[in-house]
Backbone as CSV, one residue per row, in Angstrom:
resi,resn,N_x,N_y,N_z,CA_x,CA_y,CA_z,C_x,C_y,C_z
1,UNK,4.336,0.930,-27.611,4.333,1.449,-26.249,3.069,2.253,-25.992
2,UNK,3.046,2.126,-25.103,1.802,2.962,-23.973,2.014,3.547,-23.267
3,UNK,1.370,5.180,-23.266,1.121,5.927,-22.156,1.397,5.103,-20.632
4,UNK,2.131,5.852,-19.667,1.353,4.915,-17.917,1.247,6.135,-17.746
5,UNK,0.145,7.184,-18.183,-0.281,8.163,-17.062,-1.266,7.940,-15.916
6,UNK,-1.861,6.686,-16.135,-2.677,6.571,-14.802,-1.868,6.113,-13.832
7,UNK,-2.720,4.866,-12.719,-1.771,4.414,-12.014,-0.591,4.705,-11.193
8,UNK,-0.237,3.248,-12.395,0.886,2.907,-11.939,1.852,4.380,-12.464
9,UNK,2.039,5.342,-13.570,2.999,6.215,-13.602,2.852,7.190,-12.601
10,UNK,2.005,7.236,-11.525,2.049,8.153,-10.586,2.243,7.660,-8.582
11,UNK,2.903,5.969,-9.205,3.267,5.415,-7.938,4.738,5.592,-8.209
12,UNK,5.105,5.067,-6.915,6.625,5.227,-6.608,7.477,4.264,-7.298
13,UNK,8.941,4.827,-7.174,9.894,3.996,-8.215,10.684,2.672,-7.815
14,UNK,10.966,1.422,-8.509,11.411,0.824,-8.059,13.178,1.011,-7.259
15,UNK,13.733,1.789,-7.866,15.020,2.385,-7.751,15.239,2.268,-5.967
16,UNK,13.827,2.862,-5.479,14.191,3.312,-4.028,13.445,2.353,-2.971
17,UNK,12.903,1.087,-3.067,12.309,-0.073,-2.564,13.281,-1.022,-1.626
18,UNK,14.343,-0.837,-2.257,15.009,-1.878,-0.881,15.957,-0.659,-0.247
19,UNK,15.892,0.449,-0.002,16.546,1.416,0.485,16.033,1.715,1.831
20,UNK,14.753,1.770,1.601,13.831,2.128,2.788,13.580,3.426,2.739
21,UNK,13.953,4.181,1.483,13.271,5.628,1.231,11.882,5.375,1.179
22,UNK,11.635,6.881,1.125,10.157,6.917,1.293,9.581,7.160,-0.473
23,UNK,8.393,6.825,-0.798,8.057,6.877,-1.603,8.465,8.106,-3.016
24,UNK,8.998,7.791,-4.145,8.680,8.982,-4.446,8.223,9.020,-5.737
25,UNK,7.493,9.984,-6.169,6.173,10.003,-7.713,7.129,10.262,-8.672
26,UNK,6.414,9.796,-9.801,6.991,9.979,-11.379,5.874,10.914,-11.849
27,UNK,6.395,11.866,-12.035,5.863,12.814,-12.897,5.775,12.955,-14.599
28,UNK,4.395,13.476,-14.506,3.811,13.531,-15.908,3.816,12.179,-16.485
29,UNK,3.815,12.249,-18.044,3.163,11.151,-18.760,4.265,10.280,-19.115
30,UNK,4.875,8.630,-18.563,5.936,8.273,-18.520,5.220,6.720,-19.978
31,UNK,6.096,6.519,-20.851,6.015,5.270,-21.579,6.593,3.757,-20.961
32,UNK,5.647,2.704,-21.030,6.041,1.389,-20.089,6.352,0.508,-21.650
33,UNK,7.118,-0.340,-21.005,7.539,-1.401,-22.005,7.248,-2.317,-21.379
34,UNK,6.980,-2.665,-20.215,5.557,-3.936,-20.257,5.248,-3.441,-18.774
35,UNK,4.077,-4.048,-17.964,3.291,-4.187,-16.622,2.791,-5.159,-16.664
36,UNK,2.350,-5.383,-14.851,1.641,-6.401,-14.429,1.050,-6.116,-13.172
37,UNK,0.036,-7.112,-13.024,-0.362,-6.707,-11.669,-0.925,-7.851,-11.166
38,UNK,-1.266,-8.133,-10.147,-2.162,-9.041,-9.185,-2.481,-8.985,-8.187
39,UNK,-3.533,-9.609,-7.769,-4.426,-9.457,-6.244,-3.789,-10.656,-5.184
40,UNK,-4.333,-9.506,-3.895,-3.764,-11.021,-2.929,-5.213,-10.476,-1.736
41,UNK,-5.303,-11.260,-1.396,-5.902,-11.402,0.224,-4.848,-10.996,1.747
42,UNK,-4.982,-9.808,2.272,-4.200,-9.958,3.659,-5.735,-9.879,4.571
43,UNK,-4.798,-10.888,5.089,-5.871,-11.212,6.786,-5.052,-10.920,7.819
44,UNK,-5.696,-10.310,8.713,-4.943,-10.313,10.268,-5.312,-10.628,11.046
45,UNK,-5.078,-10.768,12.146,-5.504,-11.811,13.375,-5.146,-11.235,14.594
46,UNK,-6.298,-10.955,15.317,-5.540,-10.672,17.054,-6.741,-9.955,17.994
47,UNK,-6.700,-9.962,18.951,-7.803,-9.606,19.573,-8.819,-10.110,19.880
48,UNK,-8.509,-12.255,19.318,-10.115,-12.828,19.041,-11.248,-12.476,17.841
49,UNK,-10.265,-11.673,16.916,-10.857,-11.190,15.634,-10.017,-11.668,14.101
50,UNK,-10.768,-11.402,12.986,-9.830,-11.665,11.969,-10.988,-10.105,11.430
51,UNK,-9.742,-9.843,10.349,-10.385,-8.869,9.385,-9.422,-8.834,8.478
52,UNK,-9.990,-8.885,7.373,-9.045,-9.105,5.989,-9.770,-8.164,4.552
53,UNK,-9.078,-8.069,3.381,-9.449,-7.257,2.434,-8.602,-7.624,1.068
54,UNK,-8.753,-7.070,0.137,-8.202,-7.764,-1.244,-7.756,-6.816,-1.738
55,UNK,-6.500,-7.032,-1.700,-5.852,-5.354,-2.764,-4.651,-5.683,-3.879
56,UNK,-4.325,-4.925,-4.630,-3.965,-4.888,-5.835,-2.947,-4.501,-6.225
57,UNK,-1.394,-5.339,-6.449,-0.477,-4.661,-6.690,-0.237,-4.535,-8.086
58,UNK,0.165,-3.195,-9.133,0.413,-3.289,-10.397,2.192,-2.306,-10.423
59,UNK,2.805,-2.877,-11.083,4.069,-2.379,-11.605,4.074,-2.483,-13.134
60,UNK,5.289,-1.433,-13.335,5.701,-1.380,-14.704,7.246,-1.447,-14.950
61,UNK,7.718,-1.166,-16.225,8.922,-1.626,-16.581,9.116,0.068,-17.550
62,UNK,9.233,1.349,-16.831,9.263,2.337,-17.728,10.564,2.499,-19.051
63,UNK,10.254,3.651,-19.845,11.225,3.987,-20.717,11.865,5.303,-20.042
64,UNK,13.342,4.990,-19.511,13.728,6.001,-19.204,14.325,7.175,-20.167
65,UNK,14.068,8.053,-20.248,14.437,9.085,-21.423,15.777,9.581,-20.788
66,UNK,16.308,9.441,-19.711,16.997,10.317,-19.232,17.897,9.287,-18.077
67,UNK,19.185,10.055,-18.167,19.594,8.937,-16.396,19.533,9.360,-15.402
68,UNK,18.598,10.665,-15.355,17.919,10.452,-13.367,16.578,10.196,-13.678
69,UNK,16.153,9.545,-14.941,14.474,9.080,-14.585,14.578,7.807,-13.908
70,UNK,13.845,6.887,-13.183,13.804,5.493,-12.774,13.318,4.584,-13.742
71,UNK,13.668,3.714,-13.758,12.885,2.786,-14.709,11.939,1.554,-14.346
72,UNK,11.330,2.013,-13.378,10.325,1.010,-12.951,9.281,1.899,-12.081
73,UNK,7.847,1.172,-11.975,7.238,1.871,-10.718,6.546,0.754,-9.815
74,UNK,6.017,0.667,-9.158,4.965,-0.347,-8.752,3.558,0.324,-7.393
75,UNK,2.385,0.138,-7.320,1.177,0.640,-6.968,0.757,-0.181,-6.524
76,UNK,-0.208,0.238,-5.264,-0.994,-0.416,-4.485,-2.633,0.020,-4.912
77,UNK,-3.286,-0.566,-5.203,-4.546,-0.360,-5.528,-5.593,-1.748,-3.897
78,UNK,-6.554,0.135,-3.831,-7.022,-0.562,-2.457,-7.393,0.193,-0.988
79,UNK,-7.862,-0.377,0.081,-8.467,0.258,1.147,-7.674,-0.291,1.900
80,UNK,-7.523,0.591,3.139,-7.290,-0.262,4.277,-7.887,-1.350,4.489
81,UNK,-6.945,-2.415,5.239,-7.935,-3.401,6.258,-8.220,-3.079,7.306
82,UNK,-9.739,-3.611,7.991,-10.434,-3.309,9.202,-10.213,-4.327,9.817
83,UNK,-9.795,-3.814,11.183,-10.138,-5.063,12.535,-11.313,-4.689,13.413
84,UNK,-11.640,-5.579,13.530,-12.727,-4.649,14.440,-12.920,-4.931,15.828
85,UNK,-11.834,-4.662,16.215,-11.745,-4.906,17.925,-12.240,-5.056,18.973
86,UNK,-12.767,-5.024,20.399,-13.651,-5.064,21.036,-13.946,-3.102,21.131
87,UNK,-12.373,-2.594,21.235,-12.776,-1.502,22.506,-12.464,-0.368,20.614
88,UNK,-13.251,-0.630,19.369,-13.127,-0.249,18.508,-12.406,-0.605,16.935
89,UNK,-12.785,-0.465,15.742,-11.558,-0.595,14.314,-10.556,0.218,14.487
90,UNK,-9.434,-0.913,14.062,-7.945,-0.615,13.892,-7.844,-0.768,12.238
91,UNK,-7.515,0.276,11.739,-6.972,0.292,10.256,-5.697,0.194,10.122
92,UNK,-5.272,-0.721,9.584,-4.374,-1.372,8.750,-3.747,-0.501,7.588
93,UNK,-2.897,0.674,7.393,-2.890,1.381,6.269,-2.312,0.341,5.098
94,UNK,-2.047,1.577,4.014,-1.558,1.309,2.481,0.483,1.153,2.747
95,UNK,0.416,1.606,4.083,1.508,2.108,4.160,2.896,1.640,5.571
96,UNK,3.482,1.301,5.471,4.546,0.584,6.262,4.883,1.789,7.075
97,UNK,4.617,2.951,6.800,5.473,4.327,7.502,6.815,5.056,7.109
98,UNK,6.500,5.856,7.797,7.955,7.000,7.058,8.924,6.417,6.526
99,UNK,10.219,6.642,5.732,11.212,6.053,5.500,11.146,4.836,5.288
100,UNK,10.117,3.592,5.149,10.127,2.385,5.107,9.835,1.910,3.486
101,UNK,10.254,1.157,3.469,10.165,0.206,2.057,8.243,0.391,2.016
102,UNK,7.977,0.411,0.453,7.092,0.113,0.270,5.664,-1.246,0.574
103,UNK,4.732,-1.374,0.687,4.381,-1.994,1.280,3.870,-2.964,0.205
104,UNK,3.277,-2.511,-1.091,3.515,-2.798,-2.257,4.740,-4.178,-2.779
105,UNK,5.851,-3.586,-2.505,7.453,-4.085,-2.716,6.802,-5.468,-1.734
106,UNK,6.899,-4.734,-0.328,7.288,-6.192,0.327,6.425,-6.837,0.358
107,UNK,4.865,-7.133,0.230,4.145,-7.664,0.054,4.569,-9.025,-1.345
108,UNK,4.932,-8.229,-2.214,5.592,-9.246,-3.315,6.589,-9.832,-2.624
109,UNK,7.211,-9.590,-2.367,9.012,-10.413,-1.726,8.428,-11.285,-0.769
110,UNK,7.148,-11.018,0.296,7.227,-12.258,0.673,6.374,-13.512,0.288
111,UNK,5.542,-12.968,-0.848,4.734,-14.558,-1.332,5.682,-14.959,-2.435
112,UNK,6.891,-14.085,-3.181,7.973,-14.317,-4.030,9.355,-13.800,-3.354
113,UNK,10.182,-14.794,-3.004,11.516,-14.499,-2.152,12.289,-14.132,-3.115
114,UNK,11.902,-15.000,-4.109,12.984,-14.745,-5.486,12.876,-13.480,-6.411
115,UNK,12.013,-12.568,-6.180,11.329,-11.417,-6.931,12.805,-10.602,-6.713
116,UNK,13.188,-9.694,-7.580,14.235,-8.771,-7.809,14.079,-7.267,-7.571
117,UNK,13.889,-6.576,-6.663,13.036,-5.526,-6.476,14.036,-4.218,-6.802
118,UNK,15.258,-4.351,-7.031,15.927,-3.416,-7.992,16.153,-3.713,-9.455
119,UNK,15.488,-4.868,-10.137,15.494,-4.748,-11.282,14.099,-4.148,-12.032
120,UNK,13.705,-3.782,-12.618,12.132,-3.267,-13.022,11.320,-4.368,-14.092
121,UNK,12.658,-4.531,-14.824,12.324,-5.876,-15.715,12.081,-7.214,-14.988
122,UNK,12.597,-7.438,-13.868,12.655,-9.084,-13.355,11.571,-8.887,-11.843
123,UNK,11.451,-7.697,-11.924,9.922,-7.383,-10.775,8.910,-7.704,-11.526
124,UNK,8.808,-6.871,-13.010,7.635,-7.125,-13.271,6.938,-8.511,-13.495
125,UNK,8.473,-9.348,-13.978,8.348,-10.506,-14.276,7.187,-11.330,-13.102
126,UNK,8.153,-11.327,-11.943,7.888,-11.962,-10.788,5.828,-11.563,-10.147
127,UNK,6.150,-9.675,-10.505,4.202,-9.885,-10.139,3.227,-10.089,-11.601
128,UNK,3.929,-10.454,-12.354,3.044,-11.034,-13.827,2.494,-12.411,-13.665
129,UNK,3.793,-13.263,-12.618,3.486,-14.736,-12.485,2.694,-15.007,-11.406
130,UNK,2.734,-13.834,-10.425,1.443,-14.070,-8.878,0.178,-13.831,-9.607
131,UNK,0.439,-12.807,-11.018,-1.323,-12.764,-11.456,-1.537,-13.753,-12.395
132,UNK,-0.719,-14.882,-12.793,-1.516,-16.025,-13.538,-2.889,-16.337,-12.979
133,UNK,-3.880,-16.886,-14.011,-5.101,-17.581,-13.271,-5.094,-18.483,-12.554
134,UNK,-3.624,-19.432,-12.276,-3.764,-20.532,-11.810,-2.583,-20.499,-10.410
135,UNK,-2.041,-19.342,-10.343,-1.161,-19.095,-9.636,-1.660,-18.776,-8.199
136,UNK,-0.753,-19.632,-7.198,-0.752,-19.617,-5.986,0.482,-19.491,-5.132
137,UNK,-0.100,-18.671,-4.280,0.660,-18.507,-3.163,0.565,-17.443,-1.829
138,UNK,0.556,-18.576,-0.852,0.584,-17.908,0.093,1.562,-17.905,1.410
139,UNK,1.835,-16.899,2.190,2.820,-16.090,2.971,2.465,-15.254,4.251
140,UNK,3.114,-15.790,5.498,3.045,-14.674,6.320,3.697,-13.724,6.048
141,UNK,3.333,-12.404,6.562,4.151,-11.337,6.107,4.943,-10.128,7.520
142,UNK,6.474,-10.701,6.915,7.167,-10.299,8.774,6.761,-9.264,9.260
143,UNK,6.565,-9.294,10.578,6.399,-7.801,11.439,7.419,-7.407,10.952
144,UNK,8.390,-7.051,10.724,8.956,-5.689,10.101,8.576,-4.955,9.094
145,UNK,7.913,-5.872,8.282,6.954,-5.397,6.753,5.505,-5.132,7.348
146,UNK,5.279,-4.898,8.372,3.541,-4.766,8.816,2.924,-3.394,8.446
147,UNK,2.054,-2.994,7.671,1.460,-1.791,8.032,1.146,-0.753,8.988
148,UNK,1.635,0.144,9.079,1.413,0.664,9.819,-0.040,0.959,10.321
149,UNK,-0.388,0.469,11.277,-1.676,0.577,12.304,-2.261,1.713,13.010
150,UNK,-3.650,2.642,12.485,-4.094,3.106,13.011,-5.355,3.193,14.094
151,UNK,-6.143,4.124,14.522,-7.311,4.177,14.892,-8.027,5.236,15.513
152,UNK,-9.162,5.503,16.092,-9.434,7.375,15.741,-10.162,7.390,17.287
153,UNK,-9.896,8.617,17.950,-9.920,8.644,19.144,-11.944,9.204,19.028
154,UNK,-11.956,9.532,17.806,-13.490,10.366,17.066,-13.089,9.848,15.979
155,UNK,-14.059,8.900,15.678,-14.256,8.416,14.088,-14.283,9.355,13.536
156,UNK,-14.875,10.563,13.573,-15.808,11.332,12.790,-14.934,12.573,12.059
157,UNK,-13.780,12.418,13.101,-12.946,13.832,12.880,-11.102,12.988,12.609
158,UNK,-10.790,13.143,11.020,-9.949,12.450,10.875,-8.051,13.016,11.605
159,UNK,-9.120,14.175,12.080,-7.281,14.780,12.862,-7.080,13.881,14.353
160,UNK,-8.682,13.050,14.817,-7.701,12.373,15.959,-7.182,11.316,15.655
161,UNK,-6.754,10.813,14.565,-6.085,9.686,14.422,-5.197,9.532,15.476
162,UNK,-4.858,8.100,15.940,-3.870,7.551,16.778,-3.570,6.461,16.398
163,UNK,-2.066,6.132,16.521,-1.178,5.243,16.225,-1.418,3.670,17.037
164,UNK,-1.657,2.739,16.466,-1.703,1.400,17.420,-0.532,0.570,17.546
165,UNK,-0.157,0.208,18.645,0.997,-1.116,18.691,0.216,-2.161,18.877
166,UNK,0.787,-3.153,17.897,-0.087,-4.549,17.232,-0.147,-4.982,18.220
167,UNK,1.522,-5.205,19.179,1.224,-6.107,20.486,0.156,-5.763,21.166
168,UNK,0.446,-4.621,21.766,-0.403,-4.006,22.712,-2.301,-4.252,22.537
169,UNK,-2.520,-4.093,21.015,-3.761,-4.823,20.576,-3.928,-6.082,20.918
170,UNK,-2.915,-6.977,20.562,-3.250,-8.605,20.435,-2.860,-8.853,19.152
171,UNK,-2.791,-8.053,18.529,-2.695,-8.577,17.085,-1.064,-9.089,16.617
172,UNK,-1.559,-10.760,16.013,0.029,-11.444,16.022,-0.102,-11.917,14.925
173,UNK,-0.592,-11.758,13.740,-0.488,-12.286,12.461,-0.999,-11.485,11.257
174,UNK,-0.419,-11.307,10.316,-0.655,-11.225,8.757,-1.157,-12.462,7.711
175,UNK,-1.170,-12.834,6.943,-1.123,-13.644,6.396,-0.743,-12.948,4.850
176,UNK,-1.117,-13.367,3.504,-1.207,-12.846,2.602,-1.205,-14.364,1.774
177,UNK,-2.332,-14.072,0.622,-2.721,-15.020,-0.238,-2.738,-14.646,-1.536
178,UNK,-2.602,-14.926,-2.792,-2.825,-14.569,-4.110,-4.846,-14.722,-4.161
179,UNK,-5.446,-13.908,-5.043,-7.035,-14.428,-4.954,-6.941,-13.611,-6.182
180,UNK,-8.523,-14.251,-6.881,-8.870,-13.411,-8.226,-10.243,-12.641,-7.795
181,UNK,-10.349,-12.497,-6.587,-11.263,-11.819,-5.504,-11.316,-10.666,-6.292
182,UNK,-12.189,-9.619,-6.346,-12.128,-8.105,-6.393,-11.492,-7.472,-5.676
183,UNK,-11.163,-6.279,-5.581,-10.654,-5.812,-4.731,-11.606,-4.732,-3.811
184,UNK,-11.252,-4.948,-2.259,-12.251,-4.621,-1.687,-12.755,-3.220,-1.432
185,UNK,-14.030,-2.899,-1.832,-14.228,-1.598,-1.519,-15.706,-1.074,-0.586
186,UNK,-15.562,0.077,-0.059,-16.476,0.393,1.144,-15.897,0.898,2.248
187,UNK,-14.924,1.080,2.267,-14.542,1.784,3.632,-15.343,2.769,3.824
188,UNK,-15.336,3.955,3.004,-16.018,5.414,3.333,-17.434,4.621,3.843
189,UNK,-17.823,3.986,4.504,-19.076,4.124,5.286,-18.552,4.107,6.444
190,UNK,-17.838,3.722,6.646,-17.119,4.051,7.972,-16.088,5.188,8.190
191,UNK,-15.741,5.647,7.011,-15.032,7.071,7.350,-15.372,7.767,6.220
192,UNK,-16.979,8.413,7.061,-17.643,9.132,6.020,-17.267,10.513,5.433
193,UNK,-15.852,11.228,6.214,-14.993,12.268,5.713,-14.034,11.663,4.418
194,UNK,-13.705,10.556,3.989,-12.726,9.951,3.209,-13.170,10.304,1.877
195,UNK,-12.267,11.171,1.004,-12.369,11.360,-0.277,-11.830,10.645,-0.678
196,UNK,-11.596,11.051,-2.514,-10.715,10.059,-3.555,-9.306,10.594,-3.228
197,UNK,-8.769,9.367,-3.791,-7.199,9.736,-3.799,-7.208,10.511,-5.035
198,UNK,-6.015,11.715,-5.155,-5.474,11.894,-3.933,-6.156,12.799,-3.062
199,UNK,-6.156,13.008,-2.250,-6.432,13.815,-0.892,-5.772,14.849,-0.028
200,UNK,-6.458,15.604,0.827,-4.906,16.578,1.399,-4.698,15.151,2.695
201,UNK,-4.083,16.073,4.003,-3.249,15.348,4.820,-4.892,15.006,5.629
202,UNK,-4.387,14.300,6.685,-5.819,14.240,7.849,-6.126,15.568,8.434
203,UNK,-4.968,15.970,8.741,-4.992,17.498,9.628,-4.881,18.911,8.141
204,UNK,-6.341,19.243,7.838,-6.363,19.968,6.727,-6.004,21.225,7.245
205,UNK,-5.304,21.450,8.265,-4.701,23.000,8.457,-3.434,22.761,8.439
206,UNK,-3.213,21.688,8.216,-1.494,21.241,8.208,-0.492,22.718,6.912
207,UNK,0.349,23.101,7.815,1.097,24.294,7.082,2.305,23.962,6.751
208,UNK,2.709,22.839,7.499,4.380,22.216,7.478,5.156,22.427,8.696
209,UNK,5.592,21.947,9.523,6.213,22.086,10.897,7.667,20.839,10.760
210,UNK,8.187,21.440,11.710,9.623,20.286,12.215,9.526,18.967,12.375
211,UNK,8.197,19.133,13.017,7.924,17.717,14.257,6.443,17.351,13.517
212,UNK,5.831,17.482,12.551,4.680,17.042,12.360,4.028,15.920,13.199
213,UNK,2.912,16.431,13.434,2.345,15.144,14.084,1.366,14.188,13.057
214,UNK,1.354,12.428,13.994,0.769,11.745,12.889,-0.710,11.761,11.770
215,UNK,-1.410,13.003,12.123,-2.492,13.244,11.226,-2.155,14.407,10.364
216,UNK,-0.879,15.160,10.472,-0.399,15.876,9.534,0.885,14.849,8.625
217,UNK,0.669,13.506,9.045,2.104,12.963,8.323,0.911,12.190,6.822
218,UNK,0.059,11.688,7.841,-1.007,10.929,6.615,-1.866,11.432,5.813
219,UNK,-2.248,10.614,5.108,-3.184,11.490,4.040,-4.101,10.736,3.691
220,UNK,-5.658,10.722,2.863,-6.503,9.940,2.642,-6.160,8.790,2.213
221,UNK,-5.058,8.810,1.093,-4.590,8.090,0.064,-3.853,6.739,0.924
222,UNK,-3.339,6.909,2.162,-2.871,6.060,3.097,-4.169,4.861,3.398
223,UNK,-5.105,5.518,3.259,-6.844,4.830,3.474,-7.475,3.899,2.728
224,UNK,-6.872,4.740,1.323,-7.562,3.876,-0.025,-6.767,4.738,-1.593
225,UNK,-6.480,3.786,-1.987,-6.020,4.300,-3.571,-6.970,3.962,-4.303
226,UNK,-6.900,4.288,-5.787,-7.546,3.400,-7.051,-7.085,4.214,-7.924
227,UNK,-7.067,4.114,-9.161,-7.269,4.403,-10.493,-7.825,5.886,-10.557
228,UNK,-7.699,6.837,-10.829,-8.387,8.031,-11.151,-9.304,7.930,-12.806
């Protein structure tokens, strides 16, 4: 066995993926009894535009020491996707939104229907076989599983973030492909405030409120993950 202190031991658990909880971390240094991971291509479409990017899902199969640890995790490694609209870029987060299934999760379930997303052992299975070298497949991915869509009223200043409705854009498609592509990186030239994950919230005076608003709900890490 192996350490997962990078990563994947500091993404969310499989336990809470078809619940529609919201993410939650495994703390400290957890032991995996196997992982996997693989790349896909999402493209989107709308507006008379396409903009697409290559990102990286990895899961594991943990050792639970205990019976409230989880025994699985799975990670998104990756940037937003850019559209680049007429009247401005719409980012595409890491993230489906509050309370929603992982984006991670459903991204697998729909290029694999058959994937098991409460088992940790028969998940990993399922994204071990999207990362064969020879493995294909590709999937629209339902508007109910869509990322949640942003865009900045001031590029420059990440507290005006604003929320986009796809319709209201034009935008009517996902796609998603398996690729042995890299995974894409460069955003921060376009959001030249964007640190490493992790990050604080957008709204760095954020103190905690009832009603948070959406640049105190997000955080860099919604932008772009990787590997520390």
């Amino acid at each position: 066995l192996a350490g997962a202190c990078g990563m994947i031991a500091r993404r969310s658990v499989l336990g809470l993926l078809a619940g529609g909880a919201a993410a939650a971390g495994l703390g400290g240094c957890r032991l995996f009894t196997s992982r996997a991971s693989y790349r896909f291509r999402m493209t989107i479409e709308g507006g008379g535009v396409t903009g697409s990017g290559v990102l990286q899902v990895s899961a594991a199969r943990l050792l639970a020491l205990t019976a409230h640890e989880h025994p699985g995790s799975v990670g998104l490694k990756g940037e937003a996707v850019v559209l680049d609209l007429p009247d401005g870029p719409v980012f595409a987060l890491l993230t489906i939104g509050d309370g929603k299934p992982l984006l991670a999760t459903r991204v697998t379930l729909a290029l694999d229907p058959e994937a098991d997303s409460l088992d940790a052992g028969k998940f990993v299975q399922a994204v071990r076989a999207l990362g064969r070298p020879f493995a294909r497949a590709r999937a629209e991915l339902p508007r109910r599983d869509w990322p949640l869509m942003v865009r900045f009223a001031d590029i420059a200043d990440p507290a005006s973030v604003e929320r986009v409705d796809p319709e209201t854009a034009g935008i009517f498609s996902i796609m998603l492909e398996t690729t042995r592509d890299p995974v894409t990186t460069g955003i921060e030239r376009r959001l030249g405030w964007l640190g490493k994950y992790p990050e604080p919230r957008l709204d760095r005076n954020y103190r905690g409120s009832a009603n948070p608003t959406l640049s105190q709900r997000l955080s860099y890490g919604d932008f772009r993950r990787g590997e520390k």
